[in-house]
N, C-alpha and C positions, 0 to 999 in steps of 0.2 A: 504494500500500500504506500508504504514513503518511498519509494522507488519511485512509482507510477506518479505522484504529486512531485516529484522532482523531474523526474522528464518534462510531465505538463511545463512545469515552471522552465525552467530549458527552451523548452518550445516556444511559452509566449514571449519570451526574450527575444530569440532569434526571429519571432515576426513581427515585434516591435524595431528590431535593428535594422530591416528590412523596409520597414515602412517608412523609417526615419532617413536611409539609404533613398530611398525614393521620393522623399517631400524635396530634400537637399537636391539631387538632380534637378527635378522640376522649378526649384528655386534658380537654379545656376541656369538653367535653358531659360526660363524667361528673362534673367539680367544679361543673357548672352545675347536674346534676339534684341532687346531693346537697345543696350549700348552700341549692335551693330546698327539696327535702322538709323538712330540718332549721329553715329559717326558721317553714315554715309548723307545723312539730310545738309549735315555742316559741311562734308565735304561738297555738297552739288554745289551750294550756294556759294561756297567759299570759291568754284572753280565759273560758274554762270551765272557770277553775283545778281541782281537782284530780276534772276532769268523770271520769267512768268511761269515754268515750267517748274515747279514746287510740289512739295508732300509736307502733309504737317500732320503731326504725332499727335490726336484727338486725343484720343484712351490711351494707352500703351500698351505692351503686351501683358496678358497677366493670364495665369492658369488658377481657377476656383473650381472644384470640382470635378475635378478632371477635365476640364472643357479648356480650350486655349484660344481668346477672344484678342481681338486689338482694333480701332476706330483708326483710321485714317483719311485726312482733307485732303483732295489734289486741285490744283488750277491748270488747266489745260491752258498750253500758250495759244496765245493770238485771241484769247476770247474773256468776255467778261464772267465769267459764269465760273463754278466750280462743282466738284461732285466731293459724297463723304461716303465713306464704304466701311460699314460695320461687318466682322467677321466672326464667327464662332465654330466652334470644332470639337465635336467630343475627341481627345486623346485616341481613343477606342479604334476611333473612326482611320488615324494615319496609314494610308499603306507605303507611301512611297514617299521621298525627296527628290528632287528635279528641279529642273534648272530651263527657262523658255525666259528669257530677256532677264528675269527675276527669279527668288525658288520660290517653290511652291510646295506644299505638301498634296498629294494626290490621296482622296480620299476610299473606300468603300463603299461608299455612299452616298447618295447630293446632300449638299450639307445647306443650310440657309445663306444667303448676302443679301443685308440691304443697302441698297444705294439711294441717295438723296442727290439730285443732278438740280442745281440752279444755272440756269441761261436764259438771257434775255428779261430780267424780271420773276421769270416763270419757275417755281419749285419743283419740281416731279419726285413720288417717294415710288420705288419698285425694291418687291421684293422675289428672289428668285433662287433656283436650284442648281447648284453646280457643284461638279467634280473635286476641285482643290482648295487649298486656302492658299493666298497668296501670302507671301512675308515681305512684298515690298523692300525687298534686299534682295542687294547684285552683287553680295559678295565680293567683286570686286578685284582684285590681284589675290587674294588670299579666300578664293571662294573655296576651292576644295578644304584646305584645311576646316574653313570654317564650317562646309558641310558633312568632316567628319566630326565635329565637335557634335554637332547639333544631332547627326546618328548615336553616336555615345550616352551623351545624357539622356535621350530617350532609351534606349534600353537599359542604362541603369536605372531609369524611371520602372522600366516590368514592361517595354512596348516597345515592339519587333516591326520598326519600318528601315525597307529596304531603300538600297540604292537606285534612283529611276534610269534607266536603262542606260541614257549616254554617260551616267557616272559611274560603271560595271568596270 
């Protein structure tokens, strides 16, 4: 019987160590994606000073409940108008990383985006169902390393997403 209550105890240790091994990941993935979006938002503007072609960091990245959400503003150049693109993502949901101008996580599943498009005066809210999340990061000179980072603390998160194919 003290045998058996001491394994127990043993056990919930090690899936407390485990869980705690996993919040810490998830913490270091979210301060990794946001000190990259923000590096690279400084560097656009630092290199296309006050271009009209901008991103602005609405929400930040942030993971609650397993879900990884982030809000971001863009100004399209030559136009008055701007759009804001809210994102959300169960963890769950990640299959892939990839990389198409930007990376992206490719999902399992359509996942929600709402977009808010102002032009011309005119508001439009649309909400719709797509494939990936974007992370609005180009990674930049150091995108693989940073797309192996971001593979890493997801699986020491407990979530198995792969390399998207041209990253093999």
């Amino acid at each position: 019987m003290k045998q058996q209550f001491i394994r127990l105890f043993l056990l919930l240790i090690a899936c407390a160590g485990m869980q705690t091994t996993s919040a810490q990941s998830l913490q270091k993935l979210e301060r990794l994606l946001n000190k990259q979006i923000r590096q690279e938002m400084k560097e656009h503007l630092r290199t296309r000073g006050s271009s009209d072609d901008t991103l602005t960091l609405i929400r930040p990245f942030a993971i609650k409940d397993s879900t990884l959400t982030v809000t971001i503003k863009g100004v399209t150049p030559g136009s008055e108008g701007y759009w804001v693109e809210e994102q959300a993502v169960p963890l769950r949901l990640l299959r892939s990383l990839g990389k198409d101008g930007m990376l992206l996580f490719n999902t399992s599943k359509l996942v929600e985006r709402k977009m808010i498009q102002y032009y011309d005066g005119e508001e439009t809210e649309t909400t719709d169902k797509v494939p990936h999340f974007w992370l609005h990061i180009t990674g930049g000179k150091k995108d693989e390393q940073l797309f192996q980072q971001l593979l890493e603390l997801l699986e020491e998160a407990g979530y198995t997403v792969t390399a998207y194919e041209p990253w093999m």
